[in-house]
Short mmCIF file of the C-alpha atoms (twelve columns), coordinates in Angstrom:
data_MODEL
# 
_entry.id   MODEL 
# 
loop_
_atom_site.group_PDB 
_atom_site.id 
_atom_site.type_symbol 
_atom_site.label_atom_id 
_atom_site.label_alt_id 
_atom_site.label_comp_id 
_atom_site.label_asym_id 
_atom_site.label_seq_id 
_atom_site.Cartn_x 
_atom_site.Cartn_y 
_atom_site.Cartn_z 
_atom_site.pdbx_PDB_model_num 
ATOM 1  C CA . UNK A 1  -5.417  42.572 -48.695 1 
ATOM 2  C CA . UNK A 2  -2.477  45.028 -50.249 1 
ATOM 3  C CA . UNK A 3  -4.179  45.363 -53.391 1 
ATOM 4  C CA . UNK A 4  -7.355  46.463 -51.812 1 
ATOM 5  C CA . UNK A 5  -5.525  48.156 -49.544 1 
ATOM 6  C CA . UNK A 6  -4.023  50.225 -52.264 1 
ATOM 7  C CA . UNK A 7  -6.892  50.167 -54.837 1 
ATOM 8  C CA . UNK A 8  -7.534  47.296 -57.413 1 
ATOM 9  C CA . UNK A 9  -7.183  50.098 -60.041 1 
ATOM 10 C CA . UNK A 10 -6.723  53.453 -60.696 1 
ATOM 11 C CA . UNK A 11 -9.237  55.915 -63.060 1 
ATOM 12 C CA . UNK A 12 -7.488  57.550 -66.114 1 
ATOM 13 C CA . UNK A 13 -9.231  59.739 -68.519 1 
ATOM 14 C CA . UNK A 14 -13.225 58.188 -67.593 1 
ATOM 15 C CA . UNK A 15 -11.774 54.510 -67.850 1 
ATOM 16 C CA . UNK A 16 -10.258 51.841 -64.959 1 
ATOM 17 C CA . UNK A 17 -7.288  50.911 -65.877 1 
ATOM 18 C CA . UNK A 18 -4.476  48.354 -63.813 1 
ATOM 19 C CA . UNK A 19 -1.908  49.535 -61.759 1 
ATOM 20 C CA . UNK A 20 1.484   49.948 -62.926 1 
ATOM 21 C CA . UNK A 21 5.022   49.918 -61.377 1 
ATOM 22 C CA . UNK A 22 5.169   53.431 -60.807 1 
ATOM 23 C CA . UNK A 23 1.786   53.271 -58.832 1 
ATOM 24 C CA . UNK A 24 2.708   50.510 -56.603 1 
ATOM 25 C CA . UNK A 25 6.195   52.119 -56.026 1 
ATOM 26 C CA . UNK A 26 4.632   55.244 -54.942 1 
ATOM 27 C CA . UNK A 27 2.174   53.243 -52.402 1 
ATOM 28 C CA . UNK A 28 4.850   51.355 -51.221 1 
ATOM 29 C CA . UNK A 29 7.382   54.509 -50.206 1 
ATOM 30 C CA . UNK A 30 4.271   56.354 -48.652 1 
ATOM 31 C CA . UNK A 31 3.387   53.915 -46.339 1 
ATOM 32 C CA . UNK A 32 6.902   52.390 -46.144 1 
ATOM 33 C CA . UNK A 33 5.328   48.976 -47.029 1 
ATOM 34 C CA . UNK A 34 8.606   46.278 -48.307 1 
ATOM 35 C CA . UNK A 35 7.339   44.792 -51.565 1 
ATOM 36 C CA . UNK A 36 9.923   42.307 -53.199 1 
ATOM 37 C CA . UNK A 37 9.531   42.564 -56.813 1 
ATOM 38 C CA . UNK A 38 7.910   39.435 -57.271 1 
ATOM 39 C CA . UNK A 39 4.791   40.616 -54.937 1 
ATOM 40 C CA . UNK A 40 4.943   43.626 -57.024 1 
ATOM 41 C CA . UNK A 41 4.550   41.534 -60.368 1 
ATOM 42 C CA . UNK A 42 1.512   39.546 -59.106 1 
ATOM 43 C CA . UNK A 43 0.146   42.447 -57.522 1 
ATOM 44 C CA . UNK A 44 -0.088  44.209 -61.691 1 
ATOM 45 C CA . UNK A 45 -1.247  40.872 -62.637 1 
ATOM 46 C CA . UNK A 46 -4.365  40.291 -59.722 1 
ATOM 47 C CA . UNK A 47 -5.115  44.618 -61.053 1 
ATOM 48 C CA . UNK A 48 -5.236  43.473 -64.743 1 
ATOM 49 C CA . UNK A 49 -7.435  40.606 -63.831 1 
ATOM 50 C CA . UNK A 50 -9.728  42.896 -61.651 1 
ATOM 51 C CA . UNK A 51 -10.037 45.640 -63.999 1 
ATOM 52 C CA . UNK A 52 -10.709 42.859 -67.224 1 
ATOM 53 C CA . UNK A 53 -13.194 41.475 -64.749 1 
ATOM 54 C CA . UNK A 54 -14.951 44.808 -64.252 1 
ATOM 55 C CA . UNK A 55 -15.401 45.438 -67.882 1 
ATOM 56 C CA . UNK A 56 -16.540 41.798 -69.023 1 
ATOM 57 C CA . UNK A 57 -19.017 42.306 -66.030 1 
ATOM 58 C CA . UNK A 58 -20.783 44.840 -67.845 1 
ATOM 59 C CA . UNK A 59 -22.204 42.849 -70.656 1 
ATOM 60 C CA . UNK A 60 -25.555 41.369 -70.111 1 
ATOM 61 C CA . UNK A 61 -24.270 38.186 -70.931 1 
ATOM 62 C CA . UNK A 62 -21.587 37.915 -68.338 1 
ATOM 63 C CA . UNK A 63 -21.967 34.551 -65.795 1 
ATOM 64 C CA . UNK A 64 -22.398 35.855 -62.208 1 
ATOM 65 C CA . UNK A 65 -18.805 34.614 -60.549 1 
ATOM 66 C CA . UNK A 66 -20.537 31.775 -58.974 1 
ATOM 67 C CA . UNK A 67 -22.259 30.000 -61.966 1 
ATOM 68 C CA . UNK A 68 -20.394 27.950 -64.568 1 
ATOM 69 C CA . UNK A 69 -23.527 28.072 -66.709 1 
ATOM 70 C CA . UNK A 70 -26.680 29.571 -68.036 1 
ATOM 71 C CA . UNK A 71 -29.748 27.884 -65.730 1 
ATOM 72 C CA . UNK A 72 -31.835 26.187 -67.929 1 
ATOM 73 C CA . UNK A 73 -35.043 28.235 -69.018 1 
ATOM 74 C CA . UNK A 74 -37.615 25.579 -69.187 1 
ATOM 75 C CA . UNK A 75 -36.472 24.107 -65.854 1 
ATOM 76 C CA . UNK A 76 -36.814 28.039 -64.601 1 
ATOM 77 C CA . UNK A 77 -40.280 28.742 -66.300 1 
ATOM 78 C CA . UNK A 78 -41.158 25.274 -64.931 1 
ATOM 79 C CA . UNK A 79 -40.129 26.243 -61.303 1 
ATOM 80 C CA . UNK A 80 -41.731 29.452 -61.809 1 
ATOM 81 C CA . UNK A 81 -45.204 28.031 -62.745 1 
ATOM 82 C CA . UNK A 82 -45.332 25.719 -59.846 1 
ATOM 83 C CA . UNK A 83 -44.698 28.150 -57.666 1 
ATOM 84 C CA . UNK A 84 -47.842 30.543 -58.939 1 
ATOM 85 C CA . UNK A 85 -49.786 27.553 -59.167 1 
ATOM 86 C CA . UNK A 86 -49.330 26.909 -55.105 1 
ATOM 87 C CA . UNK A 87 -49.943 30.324 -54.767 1 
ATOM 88 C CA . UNK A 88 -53.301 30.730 -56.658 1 
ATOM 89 C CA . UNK A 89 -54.552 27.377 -54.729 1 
ATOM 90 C CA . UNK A 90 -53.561 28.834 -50.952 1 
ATOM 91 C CA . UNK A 91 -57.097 30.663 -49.541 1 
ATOM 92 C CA . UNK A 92 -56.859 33.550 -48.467 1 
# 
């Protein structure tokens, strides 16, 4: 919630990049939020991951986050087929 909260990244120059120390440091003493320095660690790490996220996602390539592979394509095309060929036999 914090690290939406505070923005999973911050824009520099056209390009996302991860928060730093000095960004969290400056959310923290505007809204008077007490981050130990541990939370402030894994809150750079969860922005790296985010923002490395972001750009892999922009390949064609890249896995949508809930697949762990390609489908298939000749189970797809298969599927696919059946389903025209129940839709050419319906009348009308």
């Amino acid at each position: 919630d914090m690290l939406m909260e505070m923005g999973a990244a911050k824009h520099s120059g056209g390009n996302m990049q991860k928060l730093d120390w000095v960004d969290l440091k400056a959310w923290a003493e505007v809204t008077g939020a007490d981050i130990p320095a541990n939370e402030f660690k894994a809150l750079i790490e969860m922005s790296s991951a985010y923002v490395s996220q972001f750009y892999a996602s922009l390949e064609s390539n890249c896995l949508a986050p809930h697949l762990t592979a390609l489908p298939n394509r000749a189970v797809v095309e298969s599927k696919i087929q059946s389903l025209f060929t129940m839709l050419r036999g319906k009348p009308k």
